[in-house]
C-alpha positions in Angstrom: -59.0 -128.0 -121.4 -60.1 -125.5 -118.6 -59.8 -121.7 -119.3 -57.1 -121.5 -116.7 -55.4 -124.4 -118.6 -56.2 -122.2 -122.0 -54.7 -118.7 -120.4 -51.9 -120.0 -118.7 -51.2 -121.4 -122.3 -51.6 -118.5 -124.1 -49.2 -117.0 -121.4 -46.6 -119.4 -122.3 -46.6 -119.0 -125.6 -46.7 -115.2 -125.0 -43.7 -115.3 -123.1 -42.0 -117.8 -125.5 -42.4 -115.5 -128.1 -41.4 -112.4 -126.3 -38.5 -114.8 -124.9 -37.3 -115.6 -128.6 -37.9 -111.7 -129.9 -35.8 -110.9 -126.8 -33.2 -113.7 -127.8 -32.9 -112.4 -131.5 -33.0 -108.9 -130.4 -30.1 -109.4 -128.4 -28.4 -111.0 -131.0 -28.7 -108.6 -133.8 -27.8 -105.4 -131.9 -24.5 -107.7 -130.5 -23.3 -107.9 -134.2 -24.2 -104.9 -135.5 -21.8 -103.6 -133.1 -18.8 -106.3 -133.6 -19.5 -105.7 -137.2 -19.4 -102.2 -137.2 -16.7 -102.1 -134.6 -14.4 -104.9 -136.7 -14.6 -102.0 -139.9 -13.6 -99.2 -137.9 -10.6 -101.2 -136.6 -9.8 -102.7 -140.3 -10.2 -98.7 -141.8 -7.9 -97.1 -138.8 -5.1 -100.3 -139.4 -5.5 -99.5 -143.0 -5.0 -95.6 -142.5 -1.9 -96.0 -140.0 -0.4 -98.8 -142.8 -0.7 -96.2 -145.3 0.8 -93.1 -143.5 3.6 -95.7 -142.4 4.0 -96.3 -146.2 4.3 -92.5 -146.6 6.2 -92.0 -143.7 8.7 -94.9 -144.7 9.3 -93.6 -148.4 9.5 -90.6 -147.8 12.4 -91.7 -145.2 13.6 -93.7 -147.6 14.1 -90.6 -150.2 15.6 -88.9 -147.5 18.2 -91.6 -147.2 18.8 -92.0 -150.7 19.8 -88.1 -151.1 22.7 -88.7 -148.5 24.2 -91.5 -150.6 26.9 -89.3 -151.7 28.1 -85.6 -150.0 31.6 -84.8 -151.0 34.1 -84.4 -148.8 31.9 -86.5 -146.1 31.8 -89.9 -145.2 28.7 -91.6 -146.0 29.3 -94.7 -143.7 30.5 -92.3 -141.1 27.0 -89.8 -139.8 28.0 -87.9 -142.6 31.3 -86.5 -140.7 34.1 -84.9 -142.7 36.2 -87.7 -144.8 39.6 -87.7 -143.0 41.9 -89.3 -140.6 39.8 -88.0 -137.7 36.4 -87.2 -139.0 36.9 -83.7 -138.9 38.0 -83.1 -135.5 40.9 -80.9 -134.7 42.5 -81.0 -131.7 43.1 -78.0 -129.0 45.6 -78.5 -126.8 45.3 -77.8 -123.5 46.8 -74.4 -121.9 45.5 -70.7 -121.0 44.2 -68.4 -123.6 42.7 -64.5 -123.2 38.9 -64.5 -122.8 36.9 -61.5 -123.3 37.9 -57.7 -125.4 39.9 -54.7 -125.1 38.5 -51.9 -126.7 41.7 -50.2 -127.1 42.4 -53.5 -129.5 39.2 -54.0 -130.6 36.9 -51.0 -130.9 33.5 -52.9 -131.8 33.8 -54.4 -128.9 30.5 -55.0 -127.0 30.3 -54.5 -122.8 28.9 -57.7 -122.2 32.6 -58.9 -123.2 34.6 -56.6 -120.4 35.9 -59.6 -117.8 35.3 -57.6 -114.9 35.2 -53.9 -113.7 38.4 -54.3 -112.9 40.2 -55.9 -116.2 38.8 -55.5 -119.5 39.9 -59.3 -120.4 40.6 -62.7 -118.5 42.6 -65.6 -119.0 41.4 -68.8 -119.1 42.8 -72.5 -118.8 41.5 -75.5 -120.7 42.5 -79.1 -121.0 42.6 -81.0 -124.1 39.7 -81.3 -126.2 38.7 -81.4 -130.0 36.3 -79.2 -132.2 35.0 -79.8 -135.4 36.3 -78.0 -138.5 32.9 -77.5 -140.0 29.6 -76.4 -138.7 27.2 -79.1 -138.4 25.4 -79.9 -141.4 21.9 -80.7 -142.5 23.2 -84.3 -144.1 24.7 -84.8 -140.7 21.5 -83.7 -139.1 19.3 -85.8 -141.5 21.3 -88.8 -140.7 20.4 -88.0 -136.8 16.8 -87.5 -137.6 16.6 -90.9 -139.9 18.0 -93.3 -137.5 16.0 -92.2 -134.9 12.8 -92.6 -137.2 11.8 -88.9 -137.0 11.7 -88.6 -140.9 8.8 -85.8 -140.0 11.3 -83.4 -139.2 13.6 -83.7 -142.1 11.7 -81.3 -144.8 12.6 -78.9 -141.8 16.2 -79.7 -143.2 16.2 -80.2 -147.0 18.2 -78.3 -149.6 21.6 -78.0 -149.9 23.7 -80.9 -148.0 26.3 -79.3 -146.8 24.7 -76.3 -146.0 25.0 -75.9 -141.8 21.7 -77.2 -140.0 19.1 -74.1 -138.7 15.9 -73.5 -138.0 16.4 -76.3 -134.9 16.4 -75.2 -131.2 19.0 -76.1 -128.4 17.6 -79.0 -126.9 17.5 -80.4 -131.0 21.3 -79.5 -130.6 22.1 -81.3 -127.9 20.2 -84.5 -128.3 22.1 -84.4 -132.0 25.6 -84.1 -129.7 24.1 -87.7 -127.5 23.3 -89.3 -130.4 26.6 -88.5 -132.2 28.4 -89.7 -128.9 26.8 -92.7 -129.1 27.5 -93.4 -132.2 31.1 -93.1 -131.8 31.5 -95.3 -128.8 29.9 -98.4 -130.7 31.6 -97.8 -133.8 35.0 -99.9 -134.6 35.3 -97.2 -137.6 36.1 -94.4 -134.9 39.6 -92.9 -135.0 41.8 -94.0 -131.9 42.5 -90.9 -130.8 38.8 -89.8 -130.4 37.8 -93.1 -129.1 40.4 -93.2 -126.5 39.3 -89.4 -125.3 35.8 -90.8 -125.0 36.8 -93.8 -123.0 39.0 -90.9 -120.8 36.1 -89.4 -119.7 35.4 -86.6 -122.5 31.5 -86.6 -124.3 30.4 -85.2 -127.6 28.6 -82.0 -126.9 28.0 -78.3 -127.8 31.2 -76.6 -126.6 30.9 -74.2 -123.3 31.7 -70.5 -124.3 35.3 -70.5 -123.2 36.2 -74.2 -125.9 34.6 -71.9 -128.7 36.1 -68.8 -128.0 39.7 -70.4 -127.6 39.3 -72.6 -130.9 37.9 -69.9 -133.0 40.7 -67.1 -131.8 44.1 -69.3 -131.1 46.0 -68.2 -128.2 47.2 -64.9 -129.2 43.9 -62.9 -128.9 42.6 -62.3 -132.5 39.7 -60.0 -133.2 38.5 -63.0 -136.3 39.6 -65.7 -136.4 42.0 -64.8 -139.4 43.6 -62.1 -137.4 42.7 -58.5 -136.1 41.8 -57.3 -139.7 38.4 -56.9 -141.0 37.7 -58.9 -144.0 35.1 -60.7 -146.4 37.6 -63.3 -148.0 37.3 -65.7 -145.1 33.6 -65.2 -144.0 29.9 -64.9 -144.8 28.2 -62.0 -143.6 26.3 -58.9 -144.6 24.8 -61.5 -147.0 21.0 -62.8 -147.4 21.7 -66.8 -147.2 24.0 -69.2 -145.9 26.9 -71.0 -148.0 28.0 -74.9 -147.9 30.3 -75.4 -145.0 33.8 -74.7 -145.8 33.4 -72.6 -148.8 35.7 -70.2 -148.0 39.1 -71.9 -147.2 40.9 -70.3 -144.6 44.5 -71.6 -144.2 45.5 -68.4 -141.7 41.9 -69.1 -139.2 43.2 -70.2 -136.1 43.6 -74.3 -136.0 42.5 -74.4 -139.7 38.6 -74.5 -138.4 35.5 -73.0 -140.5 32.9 -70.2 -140.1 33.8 -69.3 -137.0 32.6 -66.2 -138.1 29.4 -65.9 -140.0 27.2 -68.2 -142.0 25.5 -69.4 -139.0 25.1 -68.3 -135.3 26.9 -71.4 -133.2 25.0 -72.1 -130.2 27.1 -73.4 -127.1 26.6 -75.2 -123.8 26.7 -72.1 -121.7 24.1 -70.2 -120.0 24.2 -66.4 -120.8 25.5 -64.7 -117.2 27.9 -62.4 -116.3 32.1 -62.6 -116.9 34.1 -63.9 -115.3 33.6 -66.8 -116.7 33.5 -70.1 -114.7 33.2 -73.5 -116.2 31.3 -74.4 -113.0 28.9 -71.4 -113.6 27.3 -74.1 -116.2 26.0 -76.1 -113.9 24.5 -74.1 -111.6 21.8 -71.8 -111.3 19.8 -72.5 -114.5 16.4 -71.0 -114.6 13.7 -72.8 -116.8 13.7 -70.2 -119.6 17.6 -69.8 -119.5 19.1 -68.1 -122.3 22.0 -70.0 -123.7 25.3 -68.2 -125.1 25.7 -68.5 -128.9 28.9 -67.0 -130.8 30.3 -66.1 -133.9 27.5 -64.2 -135.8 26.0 -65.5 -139.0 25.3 -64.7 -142.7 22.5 -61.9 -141.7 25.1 -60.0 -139.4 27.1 -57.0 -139.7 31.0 -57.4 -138.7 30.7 -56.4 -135.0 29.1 -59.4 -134.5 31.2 -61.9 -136.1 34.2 -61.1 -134.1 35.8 -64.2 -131.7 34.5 -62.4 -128.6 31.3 -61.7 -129.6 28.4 -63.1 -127.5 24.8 -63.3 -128.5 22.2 -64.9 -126.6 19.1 -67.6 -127.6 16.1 -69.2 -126.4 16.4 -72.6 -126.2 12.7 -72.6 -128.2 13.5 -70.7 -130.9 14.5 -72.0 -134.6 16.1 -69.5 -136.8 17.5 -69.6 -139.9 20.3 -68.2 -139.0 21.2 -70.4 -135.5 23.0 -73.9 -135.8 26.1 -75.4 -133.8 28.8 -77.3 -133.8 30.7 -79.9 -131.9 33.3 -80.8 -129.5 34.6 -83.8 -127.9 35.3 -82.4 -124.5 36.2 -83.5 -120.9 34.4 -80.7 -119.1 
């Protein structure tokens, strides 16, 4: 064999082997990676499959407290057990918006109708309110169904205790969800169901539907009347009470806590009186601040009088801010 013959050879073999340590080192980082790649996958499913385990009993305890709440119907969203869920109706007419201070001396300028009147009047159609404040099993229910089970240790304790600590937008997505529910359901009361299929949607009332459910049509400073009291509310007091507590046969349309327990935020963005329904709709800035009414458990008695109006961020949770609903055409 010639030396050419020899070195071109030794070449071949060269490369061969340099071929075949190419071959296997191409192989070995290729599964090194799969490998490692395959237990990275297998240790991130495995983490996800245990916080859904956590996340799915802990909803699951959540569900199983809201088996039973008194006075509430379980297989109903948690809404007050009677003939129409808790709703009340309001029928439609004029009503006075707004204070006079010769009648009511804690009243607050923001409440003067105009610089020419000291109060308004103000028509409404038909719509209903609920007797109760909206309550953390209500809330809970909400939160469940729509697999958010994170946010209900923002809403344990007491049941029946109103909902806070949840900001306006929480409020009104609460008020969708609610309508929602009550079109597809064949439990829903005629009388709501047929409003709904009117026209009307479940939502936070506008200023004027809580100020005319929580003072009647015969202008009362609280909703009992134009005496100060305790009996019928809770204020000057350091925590909130189960909705409904104090029975209040006398409050106008037989409706709860329209004054104290909890601030109730409304649909309405804080501006000037008079007040216009189509004000509502028009002119919102970004950082609006929305009209909420009837004081809370933290407030003196100025502020839980029927004309009273405070205003809120729609970011802010505080304990003493919740809401309730209507069922309204506006």
């Amino acid at each position: 064999m010639s030396k050419n013959s020899k070195v071109s050879n030794t070449t071949q073999e060269n490369l061969k082997s340099f071929n075949n340590k190419q071959s296997i080192s191409g192989k070995v980082p290729g599964r090194t990676v799969g490998f490692s790649l395959m237990s990275a996958l297998i240790i991130v499913a495995a983490f996800l499959m245990k916080m859904q385990s956590a996340s799915n009993q802990f909803l699951d305890a959540a569900l199983d407290s809201l088996i039973d709440v008194p006075g509430f119907k379980s297989d109903a969203w948690y809404l007050p057990d009677d003939s129409l869920f808790g709703f009340v109706e309001i029928a439609a007419g004029e009503f006075t918006m707004g204070s006079n201070p010769a009648l009511d001396r804690l009243a607050y300028e923001n409440e003067r109708w105009s610089s020419l009147q000291r109060q308004g009047r103000v028509e409404l159609p038909t719509y209903y309110v609920n007797r109760f404040e909206t309550t953390r099993a209500q809330f809970n229910a909400y939160l469940a169904e729509t697999n958010m089970p994170n946010r209900l240790s923002a809403s344990n304790g007491d049941l029946n205790h109103p909902i806070s600590n949840i900001t306006w937008p929480e409020a009104v997505a609460y008020a969708k969800w609610l309508d929602m529910k009550l079109r597809s359901s064949a439990a829903t009361p005629d009388a709501l169901k047929s409003m709904l299929d009117d026209g009307a949607r479940v939502s936070l009332p506008n200023e004027a539907e809580w100020e005319k459910a929580a003072r009647g049509t015969d202008g009362r400073v609280f909703p009992w009347g134009s005496q100060p009291t305790s009996e019928y509310a809770n204020f000057n007091s350091g925590e909130p009470r189960s909705v409904g507590d104090a029975v209040c046969s006398g409050c106008a349309n037989g409706l709860s806590d329209m004054a104290g327990n909890v601030w109730e935020m409304t649909r309405s963005p804080f501006q000037e009186y008079p007040y216009n329904a189509d004000d509502d709709a028009e002119n919102l800035e970004e950082d609006a601040l929305w009209i909420m009414r009837g004081g809370s458990f933290a407030d003196g008695l100025n502020n839980i009088r029927t004309a009273v109006r405070g205003a809120v961020d729609p970011g802010v949770r505080n304990a003493t801010i919740g809401f309730r609903v209507v069922i309204s055409q506006l």
